[in-house]
Structures are given as C-alpha cells and as structure tokens.
C-alpha positions in Angstrom: -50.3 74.2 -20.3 -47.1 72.7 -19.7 -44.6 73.5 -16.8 -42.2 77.0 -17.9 -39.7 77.8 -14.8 -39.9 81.9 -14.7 -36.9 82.9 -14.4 -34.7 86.4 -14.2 -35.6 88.1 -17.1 -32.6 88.9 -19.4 -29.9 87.2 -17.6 -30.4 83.9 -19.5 -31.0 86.4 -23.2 -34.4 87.2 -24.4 -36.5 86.4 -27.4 -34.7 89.3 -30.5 -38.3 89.8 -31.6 -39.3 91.4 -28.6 -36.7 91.7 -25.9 -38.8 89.2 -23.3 -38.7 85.7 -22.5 -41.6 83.1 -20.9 -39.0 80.8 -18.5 -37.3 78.3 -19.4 -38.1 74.0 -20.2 -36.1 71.5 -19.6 -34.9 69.0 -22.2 -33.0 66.2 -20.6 -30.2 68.0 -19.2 -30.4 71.0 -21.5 -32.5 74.6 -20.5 -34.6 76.2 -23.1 -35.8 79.7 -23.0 -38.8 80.6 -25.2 -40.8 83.1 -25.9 -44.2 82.1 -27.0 -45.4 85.1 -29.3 -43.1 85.1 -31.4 -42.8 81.1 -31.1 -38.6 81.2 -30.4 -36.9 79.1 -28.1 -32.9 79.3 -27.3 -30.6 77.0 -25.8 -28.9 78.5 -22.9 -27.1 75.5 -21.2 -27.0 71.7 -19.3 -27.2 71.0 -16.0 -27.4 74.5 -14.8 -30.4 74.4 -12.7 -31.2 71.1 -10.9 -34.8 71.2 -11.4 -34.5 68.8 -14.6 -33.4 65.7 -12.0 -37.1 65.9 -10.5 -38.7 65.7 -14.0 -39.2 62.1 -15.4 -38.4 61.9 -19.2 -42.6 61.4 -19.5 -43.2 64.5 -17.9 -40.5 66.6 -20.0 -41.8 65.0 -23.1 -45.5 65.6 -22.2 -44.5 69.4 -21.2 -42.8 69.9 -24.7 -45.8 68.7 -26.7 -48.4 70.8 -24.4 -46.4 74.0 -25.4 -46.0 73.1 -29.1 -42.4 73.2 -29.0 -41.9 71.3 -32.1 -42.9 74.4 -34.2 -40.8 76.9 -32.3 -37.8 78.4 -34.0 -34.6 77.3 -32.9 -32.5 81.6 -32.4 -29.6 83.0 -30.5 -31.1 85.2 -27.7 -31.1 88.9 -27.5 -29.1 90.4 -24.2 -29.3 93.8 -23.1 -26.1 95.8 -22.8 -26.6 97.4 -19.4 -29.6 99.1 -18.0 -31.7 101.5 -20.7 -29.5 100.7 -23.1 -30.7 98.8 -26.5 -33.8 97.4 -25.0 -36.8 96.9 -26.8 -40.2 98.7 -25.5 
C-alpha cells in the first residue's frame, strides 16, 4: 500500500463518518487526510509539512493510485470541540 504519514489524530479534522483519520498524502504541495472506510479525503493545507520536498512527482503519483484515491470523496473534516465533547465512539 502506498505511503500515509500518521499524524495527530484530530488536529488536522477527522473523517464526519466516523470521527478518525488514516494520515495524511501528499499531492504536490498540498496535504490530504483520508480515512479509508468510509473512502473520504480532505484538504487540509500546502506546504505545511516538508515531507512532500523528498517525494518525486512519480512516487506521489504512484502512492495516489496504490490507495485508490481517485474514488475517494472529496468532504470538509469533522473537528472535535474539546475533550469528550461531540466525538464519535
């Protein structure tokens, strides 16, 4: 499977199917969140993290295919108000 960065759970928003998220992919630039149950992904920025500038255009493209990204719905994320409150179980 391709490469997904883990990352902090929430921070960054969360799938608003189930209130989790599977890391985050690269697209040039730009970092996607996904969450592949529910087959979302989310936009969450550019240039944020500078993992992207060590990832050739190949490998970005080849990690997007391996995941099936193509067919993931594009959604706004879910974020949690503060601790215990409105999360999903």
């Amino acid at each position: 499977m391709g490469d997904v960065i883990q990352s902090e759970a929430n921070y960054f928003g969360d799938c608003p199917e189930c209130g989790r998220n599977d890391g985050y992919i690269n697209i040039g630039r730009g970092h996607w969140f996904v969450c592949h149950k529910h087959k979302t992904m989310w936009f969450i920025g550019s240039n944020l993290f500078s993992d992207w500038k060590e990832e050739t255009e190949e490998e970005q493209r080849n990690n997007f295919d391996l995941l099936g990204l193509a067919s993931f719905k594009r959604v706004e994320p879910w974020y949690r108000m503060g601790k215990g409150e409105n999360q999903h179980e």
